[in-house]
N, CA, C and O atoms as a Tinker XYZ file with bonds, in Angstrom:
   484  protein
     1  N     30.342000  -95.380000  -19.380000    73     2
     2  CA    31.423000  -94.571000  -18.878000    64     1     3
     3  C     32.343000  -95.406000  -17.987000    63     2     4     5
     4  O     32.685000  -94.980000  -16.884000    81     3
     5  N     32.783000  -96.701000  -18.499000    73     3     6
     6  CA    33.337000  -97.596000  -17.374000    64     5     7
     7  C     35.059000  -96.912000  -17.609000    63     6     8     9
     8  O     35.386000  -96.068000  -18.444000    81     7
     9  N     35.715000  -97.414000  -16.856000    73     7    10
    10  CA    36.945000  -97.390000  -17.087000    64     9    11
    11  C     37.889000  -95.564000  -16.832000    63    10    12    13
    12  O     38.982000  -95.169000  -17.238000    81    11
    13  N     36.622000  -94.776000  -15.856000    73    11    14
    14  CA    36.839000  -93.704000  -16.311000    64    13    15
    15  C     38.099000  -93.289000  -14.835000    63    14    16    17
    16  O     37.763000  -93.660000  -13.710000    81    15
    17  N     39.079000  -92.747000  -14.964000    73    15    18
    18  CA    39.977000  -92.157000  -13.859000    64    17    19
    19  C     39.224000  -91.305000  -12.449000    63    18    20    21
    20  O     38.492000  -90.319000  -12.362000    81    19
    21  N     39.791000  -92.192000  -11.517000    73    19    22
    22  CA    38.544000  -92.032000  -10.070000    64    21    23
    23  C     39.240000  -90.241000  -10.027000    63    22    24    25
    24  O     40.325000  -89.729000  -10.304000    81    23
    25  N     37.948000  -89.765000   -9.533000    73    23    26
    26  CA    38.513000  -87.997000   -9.282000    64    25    27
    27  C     37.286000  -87.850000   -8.165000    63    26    28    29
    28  O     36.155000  -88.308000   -8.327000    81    27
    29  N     37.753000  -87.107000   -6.987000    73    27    30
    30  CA    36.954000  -86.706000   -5.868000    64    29    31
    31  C     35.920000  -85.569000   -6.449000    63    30    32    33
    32  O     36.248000  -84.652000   -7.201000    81    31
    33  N     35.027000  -85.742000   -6.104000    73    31    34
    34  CA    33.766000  -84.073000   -6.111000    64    33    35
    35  C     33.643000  -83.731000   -4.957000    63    34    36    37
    36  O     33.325000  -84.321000   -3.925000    81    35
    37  N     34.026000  -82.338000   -5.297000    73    35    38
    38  CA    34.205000  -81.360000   -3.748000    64    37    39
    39  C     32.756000  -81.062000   -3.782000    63    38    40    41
    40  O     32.483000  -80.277000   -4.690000    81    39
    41  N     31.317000  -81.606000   -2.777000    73    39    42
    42  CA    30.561000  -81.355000   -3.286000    64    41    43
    43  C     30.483000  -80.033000   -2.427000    63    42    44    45
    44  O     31.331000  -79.885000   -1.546000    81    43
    45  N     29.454000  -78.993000   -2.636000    73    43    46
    46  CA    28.929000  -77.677000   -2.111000    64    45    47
    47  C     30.261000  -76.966000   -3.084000    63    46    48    49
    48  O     30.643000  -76.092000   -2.305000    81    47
    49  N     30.645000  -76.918000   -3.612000    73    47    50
    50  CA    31.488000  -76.568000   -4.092000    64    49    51
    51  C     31.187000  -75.738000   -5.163000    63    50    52    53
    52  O     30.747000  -76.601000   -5.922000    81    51
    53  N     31.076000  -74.421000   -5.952000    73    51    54
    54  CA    30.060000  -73.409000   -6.886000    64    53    55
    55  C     30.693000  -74.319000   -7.697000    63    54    56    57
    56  O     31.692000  -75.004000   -7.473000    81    55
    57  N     30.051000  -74.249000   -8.582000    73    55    58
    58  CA    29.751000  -75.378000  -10.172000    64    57    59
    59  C     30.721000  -73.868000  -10.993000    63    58    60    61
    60  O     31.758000  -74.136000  -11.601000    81    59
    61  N     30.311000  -72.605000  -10.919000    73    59    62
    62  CA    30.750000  -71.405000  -11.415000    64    61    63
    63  C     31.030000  -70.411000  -10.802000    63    62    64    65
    64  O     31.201000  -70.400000   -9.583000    81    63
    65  N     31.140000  -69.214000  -11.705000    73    63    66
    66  CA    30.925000  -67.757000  -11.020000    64    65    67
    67  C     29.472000  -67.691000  -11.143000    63    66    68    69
    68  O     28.895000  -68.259000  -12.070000    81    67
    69  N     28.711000  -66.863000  -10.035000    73    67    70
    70  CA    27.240000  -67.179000  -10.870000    64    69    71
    71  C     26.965000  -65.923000  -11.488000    63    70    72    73
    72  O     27.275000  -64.788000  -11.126000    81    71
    73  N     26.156000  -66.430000  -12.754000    73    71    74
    74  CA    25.656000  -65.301000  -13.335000    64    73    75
    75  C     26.935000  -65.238000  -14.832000    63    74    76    77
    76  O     27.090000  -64.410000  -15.729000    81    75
    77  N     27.359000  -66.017000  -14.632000    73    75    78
    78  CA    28.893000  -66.095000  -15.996000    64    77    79
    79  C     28.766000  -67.296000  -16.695000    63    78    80    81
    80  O     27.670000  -67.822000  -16.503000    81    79
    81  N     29.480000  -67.884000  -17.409000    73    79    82
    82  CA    30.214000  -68.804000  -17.819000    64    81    83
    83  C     31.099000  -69.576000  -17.212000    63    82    84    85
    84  O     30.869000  -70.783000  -17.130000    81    83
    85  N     32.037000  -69.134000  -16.784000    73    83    86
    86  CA    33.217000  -69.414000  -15.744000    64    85    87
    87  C     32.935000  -70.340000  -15.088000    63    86    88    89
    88  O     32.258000  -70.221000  -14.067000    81    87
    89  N     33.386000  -71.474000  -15.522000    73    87    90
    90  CA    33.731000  -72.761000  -14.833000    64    89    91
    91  C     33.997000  -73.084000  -13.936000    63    90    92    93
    92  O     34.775000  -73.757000  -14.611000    81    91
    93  N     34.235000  -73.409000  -12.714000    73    91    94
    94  CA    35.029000  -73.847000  -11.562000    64    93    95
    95  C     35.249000  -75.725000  -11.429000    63    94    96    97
    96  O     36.336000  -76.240000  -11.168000    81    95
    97  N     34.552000  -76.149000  -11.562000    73    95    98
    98  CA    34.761000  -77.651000  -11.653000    64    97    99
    99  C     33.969000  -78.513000  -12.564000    63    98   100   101
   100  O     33.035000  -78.044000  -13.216000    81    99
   101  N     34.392000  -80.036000  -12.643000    73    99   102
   102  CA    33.790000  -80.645000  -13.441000    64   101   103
   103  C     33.109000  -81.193000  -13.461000    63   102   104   105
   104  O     32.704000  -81.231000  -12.299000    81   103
   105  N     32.223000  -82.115000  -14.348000    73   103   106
   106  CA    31.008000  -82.849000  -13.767000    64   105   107
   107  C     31.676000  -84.453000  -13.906000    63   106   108   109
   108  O     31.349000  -85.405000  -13.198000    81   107
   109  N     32.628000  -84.471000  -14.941000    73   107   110
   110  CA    32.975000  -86.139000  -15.026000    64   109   111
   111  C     34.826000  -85.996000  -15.356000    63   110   112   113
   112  O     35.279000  -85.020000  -15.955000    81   111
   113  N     35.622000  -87.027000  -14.898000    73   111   114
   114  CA    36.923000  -87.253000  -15.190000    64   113   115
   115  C     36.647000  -87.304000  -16.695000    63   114   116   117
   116  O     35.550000  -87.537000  -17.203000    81   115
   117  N     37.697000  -87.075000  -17.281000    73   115   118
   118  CA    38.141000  -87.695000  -18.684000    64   117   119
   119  C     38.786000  -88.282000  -18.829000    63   118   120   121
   120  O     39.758000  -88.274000  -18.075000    81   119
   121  N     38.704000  -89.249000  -19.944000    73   119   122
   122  CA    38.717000  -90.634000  -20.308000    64   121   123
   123  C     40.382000  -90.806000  -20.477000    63   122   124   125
   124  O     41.027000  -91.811000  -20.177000    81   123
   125  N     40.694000  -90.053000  -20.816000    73   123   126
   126  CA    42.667000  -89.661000  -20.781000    64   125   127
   127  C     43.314000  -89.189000  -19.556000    63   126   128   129
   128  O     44.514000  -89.010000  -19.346000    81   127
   129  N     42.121000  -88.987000  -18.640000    73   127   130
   130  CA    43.211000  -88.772000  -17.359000    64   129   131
   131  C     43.193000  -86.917000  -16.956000    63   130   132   133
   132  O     42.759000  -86.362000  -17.965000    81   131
   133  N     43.407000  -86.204000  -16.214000    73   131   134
   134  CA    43.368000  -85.018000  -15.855000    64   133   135
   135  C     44.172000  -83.684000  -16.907000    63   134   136   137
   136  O     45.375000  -83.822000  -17.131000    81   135
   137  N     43.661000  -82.830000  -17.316000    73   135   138
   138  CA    44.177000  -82.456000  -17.761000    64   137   139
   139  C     45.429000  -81.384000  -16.660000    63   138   140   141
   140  O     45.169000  -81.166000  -15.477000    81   139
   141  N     46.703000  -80.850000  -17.328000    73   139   142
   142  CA    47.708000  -81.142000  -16.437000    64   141   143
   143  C     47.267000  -78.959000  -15.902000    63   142   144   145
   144  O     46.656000  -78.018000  -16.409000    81   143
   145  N     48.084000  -79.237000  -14.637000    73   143   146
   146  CA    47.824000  -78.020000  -14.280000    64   145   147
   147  C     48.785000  -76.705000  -14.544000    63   146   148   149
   148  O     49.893000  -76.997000  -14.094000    81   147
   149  N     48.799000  -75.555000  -15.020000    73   147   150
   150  CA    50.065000  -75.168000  -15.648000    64   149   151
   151  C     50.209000  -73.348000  -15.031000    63   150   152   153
   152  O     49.338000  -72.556000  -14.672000    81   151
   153  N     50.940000  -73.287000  -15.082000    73   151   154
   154  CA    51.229000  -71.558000  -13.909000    64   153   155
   155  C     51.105000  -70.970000  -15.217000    63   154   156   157
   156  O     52.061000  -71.125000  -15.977000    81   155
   157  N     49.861000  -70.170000  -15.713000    73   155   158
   158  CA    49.593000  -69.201000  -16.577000    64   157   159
   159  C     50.013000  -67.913000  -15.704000    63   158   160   161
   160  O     50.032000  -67.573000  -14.521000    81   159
   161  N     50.344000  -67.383000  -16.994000    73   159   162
   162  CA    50.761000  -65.322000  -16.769000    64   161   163
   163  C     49.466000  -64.393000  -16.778000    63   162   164   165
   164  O     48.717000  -64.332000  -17.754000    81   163
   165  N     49.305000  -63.794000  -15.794000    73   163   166
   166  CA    47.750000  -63.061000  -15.457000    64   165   167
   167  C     48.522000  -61.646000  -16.000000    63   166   168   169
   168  O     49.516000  -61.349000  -15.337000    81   167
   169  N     48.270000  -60.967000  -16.843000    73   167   170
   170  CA    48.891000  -59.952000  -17.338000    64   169   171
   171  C     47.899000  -58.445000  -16.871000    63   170   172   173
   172  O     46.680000  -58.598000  -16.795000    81   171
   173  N     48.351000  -57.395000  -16.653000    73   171   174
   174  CA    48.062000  -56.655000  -16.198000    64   173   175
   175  C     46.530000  -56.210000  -16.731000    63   174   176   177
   176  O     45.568000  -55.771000  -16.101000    81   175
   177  N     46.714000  -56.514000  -18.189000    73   175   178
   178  CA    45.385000  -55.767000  -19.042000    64   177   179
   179  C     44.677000  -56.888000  -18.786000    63   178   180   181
   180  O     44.134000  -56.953000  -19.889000    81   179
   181  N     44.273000  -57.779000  -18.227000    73   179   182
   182  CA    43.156000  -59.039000  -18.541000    64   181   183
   183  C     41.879000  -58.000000  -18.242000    63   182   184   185
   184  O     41.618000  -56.996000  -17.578000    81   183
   185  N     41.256000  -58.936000  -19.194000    73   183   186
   186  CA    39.472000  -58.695000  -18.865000    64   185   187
   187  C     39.289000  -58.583000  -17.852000    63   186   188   189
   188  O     39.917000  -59.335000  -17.106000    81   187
   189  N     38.121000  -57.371000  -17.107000    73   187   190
   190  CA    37.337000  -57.210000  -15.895000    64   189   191
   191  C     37.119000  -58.654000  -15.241000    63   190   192   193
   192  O     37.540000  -59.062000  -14.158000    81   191
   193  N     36.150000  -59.476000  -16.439000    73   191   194
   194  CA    35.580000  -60.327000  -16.347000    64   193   195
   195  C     36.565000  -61.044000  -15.933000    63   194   196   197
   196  O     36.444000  -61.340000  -14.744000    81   195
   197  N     37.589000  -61.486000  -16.484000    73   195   198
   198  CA    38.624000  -62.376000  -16.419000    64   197   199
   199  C     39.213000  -62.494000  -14.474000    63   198   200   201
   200  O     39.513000  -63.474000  -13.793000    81   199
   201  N     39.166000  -61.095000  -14.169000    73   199   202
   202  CA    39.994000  -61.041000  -12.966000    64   201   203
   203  C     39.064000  -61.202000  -12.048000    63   202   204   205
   204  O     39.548000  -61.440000  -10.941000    81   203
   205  N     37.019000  -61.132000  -12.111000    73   203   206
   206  CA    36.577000  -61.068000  -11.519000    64   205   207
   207  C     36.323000  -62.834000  -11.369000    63   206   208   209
   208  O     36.010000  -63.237000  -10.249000    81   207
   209  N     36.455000  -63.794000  -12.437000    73   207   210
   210  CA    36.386000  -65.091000  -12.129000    64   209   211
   211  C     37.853000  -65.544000  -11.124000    63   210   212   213
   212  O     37.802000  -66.203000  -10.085000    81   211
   213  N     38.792000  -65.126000  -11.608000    73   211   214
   214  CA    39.522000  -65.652000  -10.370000    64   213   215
   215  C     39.241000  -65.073000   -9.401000    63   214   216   217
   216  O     38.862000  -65.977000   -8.655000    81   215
   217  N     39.139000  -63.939000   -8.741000    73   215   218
   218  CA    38.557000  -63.310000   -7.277000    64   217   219
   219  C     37.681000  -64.504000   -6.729000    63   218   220   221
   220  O     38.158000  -65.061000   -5.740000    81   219
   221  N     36.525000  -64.972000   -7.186000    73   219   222
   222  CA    35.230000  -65.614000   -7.650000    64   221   223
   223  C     35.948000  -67.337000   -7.128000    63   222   224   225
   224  O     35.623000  -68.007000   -6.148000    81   223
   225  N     36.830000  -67.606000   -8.038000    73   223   226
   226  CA    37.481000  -68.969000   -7.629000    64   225   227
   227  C     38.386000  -68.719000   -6.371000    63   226   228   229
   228  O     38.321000  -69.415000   -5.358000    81   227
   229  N     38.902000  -68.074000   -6.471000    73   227   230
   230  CA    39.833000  -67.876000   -4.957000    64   229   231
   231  C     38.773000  -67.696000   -3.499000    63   230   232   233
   232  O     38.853000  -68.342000   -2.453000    81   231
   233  N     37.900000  -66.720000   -3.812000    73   231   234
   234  CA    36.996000  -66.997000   -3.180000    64   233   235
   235  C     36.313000  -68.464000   -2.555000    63   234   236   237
   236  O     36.274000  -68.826000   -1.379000    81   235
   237  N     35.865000  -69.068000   -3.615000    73   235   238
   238  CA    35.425000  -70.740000   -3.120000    64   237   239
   239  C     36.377000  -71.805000   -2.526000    63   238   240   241
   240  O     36.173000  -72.850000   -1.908000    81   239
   241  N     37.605000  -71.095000   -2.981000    73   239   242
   242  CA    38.818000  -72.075000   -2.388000    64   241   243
   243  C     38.812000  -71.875000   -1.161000    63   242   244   245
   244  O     38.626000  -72.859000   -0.443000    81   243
   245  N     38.998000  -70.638000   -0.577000    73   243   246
   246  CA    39.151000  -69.743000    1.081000    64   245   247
   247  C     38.187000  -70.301000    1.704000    63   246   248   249
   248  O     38.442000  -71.201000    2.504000    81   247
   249  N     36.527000  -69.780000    1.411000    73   247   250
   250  CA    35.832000  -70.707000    1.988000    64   249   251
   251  C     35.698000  -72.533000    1.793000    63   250   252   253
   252  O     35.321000  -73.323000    2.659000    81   251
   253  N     35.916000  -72.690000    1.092000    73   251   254
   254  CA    35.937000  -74.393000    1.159000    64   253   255
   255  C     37.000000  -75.297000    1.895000    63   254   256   257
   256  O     36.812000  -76.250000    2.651000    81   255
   257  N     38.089000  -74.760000    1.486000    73   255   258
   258  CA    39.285000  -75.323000    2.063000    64   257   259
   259  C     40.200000  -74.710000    3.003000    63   258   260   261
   260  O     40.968000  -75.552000    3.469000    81   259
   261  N     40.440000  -73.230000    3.564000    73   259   262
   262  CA    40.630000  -72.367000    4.125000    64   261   263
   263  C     42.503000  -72.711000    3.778000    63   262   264   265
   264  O     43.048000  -73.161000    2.770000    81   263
   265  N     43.088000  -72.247000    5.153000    73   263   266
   266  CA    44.865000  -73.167000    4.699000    64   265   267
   267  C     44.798000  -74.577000    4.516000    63   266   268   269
   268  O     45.865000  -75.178000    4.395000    81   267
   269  N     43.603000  -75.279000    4.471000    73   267   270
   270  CA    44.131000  -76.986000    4.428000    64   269   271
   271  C     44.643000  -77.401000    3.298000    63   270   272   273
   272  O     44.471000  -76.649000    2.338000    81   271
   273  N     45.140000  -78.238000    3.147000    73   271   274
   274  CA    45.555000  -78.735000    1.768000    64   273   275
   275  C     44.481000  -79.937000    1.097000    63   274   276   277
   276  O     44.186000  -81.045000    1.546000    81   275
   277  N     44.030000  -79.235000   -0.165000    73   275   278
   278  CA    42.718000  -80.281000   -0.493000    64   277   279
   279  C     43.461000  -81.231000   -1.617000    63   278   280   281
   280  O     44.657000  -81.379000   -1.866000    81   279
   281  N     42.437000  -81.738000   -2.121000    73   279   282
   282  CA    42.835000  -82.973000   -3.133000    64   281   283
   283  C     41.992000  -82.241000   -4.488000    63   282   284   285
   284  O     40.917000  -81.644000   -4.437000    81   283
   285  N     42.779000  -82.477000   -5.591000    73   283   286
   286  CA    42.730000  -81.114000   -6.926000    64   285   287
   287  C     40.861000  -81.821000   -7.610000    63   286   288   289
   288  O     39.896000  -81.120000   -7.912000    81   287
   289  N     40.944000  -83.145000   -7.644000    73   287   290
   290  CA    39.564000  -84.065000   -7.686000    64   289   291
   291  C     39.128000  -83.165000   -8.867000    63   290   292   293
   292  O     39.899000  -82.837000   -9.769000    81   291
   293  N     37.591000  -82.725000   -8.776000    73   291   294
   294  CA    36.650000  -81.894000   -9.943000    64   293   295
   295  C     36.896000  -80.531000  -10.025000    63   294   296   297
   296  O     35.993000  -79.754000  -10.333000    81   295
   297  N     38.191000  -80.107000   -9.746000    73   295   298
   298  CA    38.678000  -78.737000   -9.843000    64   297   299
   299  C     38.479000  -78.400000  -10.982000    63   298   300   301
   300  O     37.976000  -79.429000  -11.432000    81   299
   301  N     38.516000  -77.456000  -12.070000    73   299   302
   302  CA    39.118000  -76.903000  -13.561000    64   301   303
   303  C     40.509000  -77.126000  -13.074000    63   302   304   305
   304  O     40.971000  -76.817000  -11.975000    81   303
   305  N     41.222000  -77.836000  -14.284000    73   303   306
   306  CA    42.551000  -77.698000  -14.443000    64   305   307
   307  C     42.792000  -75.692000  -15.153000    63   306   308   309
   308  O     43.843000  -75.055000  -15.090000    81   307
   309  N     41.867000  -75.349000  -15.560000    73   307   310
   310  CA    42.105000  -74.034000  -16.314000    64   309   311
   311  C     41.847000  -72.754000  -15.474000    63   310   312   313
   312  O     42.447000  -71.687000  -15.600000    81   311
   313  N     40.749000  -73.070000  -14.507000    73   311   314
   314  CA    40.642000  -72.141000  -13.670000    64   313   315
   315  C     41.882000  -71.976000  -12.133000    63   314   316   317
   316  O     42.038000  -71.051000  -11.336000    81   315
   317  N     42.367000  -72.948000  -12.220000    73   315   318
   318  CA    43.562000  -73.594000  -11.426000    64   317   319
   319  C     44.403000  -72.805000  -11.875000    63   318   320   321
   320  O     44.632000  -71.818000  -11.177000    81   319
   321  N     45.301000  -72.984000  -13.441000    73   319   322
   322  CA    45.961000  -72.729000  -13.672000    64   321   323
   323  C     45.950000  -71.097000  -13.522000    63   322   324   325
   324  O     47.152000  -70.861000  -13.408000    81   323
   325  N     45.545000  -70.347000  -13.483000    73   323   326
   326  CA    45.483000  -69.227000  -13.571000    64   325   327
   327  C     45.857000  -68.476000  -12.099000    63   326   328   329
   328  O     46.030000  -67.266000  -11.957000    81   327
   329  N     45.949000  -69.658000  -10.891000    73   327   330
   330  CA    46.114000  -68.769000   -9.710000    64   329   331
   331  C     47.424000  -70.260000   -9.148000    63   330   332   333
   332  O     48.119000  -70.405000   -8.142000    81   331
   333  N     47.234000  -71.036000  -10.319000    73   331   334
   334  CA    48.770000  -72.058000   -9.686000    64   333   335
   335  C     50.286000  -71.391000   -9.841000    63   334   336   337
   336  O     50.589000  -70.709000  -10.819000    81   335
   337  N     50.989000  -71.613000   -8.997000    73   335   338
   338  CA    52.518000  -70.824000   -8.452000    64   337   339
   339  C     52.335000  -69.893000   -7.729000    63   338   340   341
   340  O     53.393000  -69.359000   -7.396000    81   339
   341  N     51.195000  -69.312000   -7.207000    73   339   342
   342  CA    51.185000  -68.259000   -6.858000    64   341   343
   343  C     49.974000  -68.513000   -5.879000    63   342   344   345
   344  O     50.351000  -69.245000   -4.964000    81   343
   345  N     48.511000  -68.121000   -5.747000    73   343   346
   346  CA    48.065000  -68.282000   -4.540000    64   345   347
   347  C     47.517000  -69.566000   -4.090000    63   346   348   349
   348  O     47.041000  -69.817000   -2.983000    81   347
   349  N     47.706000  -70.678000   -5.530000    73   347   350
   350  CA    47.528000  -71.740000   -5.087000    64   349   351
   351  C     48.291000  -72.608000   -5.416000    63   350   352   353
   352  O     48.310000  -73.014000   -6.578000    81   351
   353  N     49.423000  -73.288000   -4.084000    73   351   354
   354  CA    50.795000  -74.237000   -4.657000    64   353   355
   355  C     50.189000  -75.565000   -4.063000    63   354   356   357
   356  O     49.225000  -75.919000   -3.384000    81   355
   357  N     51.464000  -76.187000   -4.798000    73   355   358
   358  CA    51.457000  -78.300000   -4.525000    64   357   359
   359  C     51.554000  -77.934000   -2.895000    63   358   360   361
   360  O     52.129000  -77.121000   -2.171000    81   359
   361  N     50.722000  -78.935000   -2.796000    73   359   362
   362  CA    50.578000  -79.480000   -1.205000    64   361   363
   363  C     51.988000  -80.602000   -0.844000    63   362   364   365
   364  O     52.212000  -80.917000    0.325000    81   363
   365  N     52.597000  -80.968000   -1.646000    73   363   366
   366  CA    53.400000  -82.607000   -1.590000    64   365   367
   367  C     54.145000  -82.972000   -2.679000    63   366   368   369
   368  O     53.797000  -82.897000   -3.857000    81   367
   369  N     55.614000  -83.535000   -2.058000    73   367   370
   370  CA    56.443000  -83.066000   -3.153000    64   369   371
   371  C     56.819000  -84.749000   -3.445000    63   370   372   373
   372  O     56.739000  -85.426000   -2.420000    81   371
   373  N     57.110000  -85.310000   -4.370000    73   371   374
   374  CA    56.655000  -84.722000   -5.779000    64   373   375
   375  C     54.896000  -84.184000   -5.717000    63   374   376   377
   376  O     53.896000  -84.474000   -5.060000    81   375
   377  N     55.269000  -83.234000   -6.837000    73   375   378
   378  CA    53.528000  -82.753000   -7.507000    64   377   379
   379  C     53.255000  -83.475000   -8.534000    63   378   380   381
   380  O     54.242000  -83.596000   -9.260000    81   379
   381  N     52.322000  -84.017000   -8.911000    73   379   382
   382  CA    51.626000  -84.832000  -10.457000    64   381   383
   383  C     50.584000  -83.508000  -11.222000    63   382   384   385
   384  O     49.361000  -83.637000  -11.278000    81   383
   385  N     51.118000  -82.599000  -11.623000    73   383   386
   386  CA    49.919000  -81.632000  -12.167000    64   385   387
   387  C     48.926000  -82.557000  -13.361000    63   386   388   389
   388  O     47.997000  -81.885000  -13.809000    81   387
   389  N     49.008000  -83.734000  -13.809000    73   387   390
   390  CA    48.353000  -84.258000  -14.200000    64   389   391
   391  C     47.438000  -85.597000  -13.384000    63   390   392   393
   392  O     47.184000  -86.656000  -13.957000    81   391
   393  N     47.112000  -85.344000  -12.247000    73   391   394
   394  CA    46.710000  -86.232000  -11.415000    64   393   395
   395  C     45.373000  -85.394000  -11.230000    63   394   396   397
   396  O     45.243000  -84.180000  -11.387000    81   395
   397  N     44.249000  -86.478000  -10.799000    73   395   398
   398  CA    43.207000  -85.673000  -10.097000    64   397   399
   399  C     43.309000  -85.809000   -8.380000    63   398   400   401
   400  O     42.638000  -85.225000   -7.528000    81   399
   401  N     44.484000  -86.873000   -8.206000    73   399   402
   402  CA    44.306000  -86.957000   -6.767000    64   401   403
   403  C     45.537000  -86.169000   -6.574000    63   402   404   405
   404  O     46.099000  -86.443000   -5.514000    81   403
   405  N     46.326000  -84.950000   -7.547000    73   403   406
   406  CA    47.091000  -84.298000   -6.861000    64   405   407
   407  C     46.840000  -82.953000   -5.412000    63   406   408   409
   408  O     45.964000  -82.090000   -5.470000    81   407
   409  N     47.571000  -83.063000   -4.549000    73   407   410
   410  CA    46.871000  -82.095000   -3.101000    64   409   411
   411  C     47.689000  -80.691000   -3.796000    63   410   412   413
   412  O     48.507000  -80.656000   -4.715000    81   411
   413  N     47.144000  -79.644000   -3.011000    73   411   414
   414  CA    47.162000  -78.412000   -3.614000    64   413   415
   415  C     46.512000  -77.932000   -1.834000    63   414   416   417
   416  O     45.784000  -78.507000   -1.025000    81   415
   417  N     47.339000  -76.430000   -1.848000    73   415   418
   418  CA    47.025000  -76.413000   -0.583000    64   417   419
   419  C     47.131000  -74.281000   -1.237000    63   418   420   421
   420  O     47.867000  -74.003000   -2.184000    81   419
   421  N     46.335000  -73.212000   -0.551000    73   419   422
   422  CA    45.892000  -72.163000   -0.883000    64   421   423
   423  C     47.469000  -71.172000    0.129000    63   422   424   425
   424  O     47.494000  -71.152000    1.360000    81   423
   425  N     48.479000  -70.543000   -0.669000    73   423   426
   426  CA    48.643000  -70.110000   -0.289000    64   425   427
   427  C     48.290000  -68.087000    0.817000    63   426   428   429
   428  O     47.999000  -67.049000    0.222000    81   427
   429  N     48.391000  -68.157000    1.715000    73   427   430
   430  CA    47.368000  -66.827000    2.241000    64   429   431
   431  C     48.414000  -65.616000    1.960000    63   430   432   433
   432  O     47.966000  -64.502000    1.689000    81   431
   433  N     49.828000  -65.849000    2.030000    73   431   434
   434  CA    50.878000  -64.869000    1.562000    64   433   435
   435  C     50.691000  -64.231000    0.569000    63   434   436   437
   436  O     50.342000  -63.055000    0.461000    81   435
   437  N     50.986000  -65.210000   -0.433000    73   435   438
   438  CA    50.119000  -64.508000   -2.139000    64   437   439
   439  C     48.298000  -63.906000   -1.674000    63   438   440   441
   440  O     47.916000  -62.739000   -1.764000    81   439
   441  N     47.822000  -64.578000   -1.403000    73   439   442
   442  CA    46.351000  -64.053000   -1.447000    64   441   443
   443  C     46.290000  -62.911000   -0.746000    63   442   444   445
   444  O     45.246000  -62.286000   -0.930000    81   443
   445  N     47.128000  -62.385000    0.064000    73   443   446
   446  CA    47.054000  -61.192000    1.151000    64   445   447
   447  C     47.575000  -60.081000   -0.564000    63   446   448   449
   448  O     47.089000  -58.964000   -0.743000    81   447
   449  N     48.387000  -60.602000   -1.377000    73   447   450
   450  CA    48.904000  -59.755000   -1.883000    64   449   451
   451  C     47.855000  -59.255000   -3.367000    63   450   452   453
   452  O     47.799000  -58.143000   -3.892000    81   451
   453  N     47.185000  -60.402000   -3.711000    73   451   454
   454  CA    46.975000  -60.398000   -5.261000    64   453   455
   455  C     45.415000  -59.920000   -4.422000    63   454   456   457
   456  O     45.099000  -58.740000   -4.569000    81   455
   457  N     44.589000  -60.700000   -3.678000    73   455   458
   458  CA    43.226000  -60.691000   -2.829000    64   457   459
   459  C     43.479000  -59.731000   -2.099000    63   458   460   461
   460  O     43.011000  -60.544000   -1.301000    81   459
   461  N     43.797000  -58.625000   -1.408000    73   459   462
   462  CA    43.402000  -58.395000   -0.144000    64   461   463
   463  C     42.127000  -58.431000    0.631000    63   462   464   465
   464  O     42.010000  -58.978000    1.727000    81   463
   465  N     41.224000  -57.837000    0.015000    73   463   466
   466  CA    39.517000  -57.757000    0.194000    64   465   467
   467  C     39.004000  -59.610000    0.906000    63   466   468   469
   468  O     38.251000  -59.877000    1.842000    81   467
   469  N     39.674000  -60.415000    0.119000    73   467   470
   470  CA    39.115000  -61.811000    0.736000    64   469   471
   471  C     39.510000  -62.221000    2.046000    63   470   472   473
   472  O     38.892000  -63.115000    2.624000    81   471
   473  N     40.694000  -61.518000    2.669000    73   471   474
   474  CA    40.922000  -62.290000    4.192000    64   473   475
   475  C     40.724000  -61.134000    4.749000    63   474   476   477
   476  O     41.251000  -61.053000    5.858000    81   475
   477  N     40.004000  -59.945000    4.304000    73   475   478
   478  CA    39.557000  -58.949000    5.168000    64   477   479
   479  C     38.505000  -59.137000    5.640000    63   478   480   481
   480  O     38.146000  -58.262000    6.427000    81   479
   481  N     37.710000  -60.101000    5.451000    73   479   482
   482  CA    35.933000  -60.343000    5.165000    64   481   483
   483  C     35.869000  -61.076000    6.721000    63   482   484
   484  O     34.801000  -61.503000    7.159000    81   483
């Protein structure tokens, strides 16, 4: 595995949702470099399941990183994408959404709106 693109591991960091499928980070960079991060449309009808993994990831972000701005490292680019533009923006401008050392910082504005239940806790 030589030659592989350096990416940080957030360690303590949930591997998943537990008890799911649902991904949250990775175990190794890929060999092409990060895959890029992209502002998906969360549409009203999504799966239970669907809305309960982002709750689930937003969750690990709040506690892990609280407002700081982290480094994107063994994130899912896919589980990312699903809460990027919105409760989680670029930390630093320019952004590289194809970087693993791009920063990303949790907005609490959006999360008060889409989360409420998580900064009530």
């Amino acid at each position: 595995m030589a030659n592989l693109p350096y990416m940080d591991k957030h360690r303590g960091f949930p591997g998943r949702l537990p008890g799911t499928d649902f991904q949250f980070v990775l175990r190794r960079a890929h060999k092409d470099g990060a895959t890029e991060i992209t502002e998906r449309i969360r549409f009203p009808d999504r799966r239970p399941a669907d809305r309960r993994a982002d709750e689930g990831f937003m969750r690990a972000l709040l506690e892990h990183f609280g407002e700081e701005p982290f480094v994107r490292g063994n994130l899912d680019a896919g589980r990312l994408s699903w809460l990027f533009g919105r409760e989680v923006v670029p930390a630093e401008d320019p952004f590289d959404p194809e970087s693993y050392e791009a920063m990303l910082r949790v907005d609490l504005k959006a999360v008060q709106k889409t989360f409420p239940d998580l900064l009530d806790q």
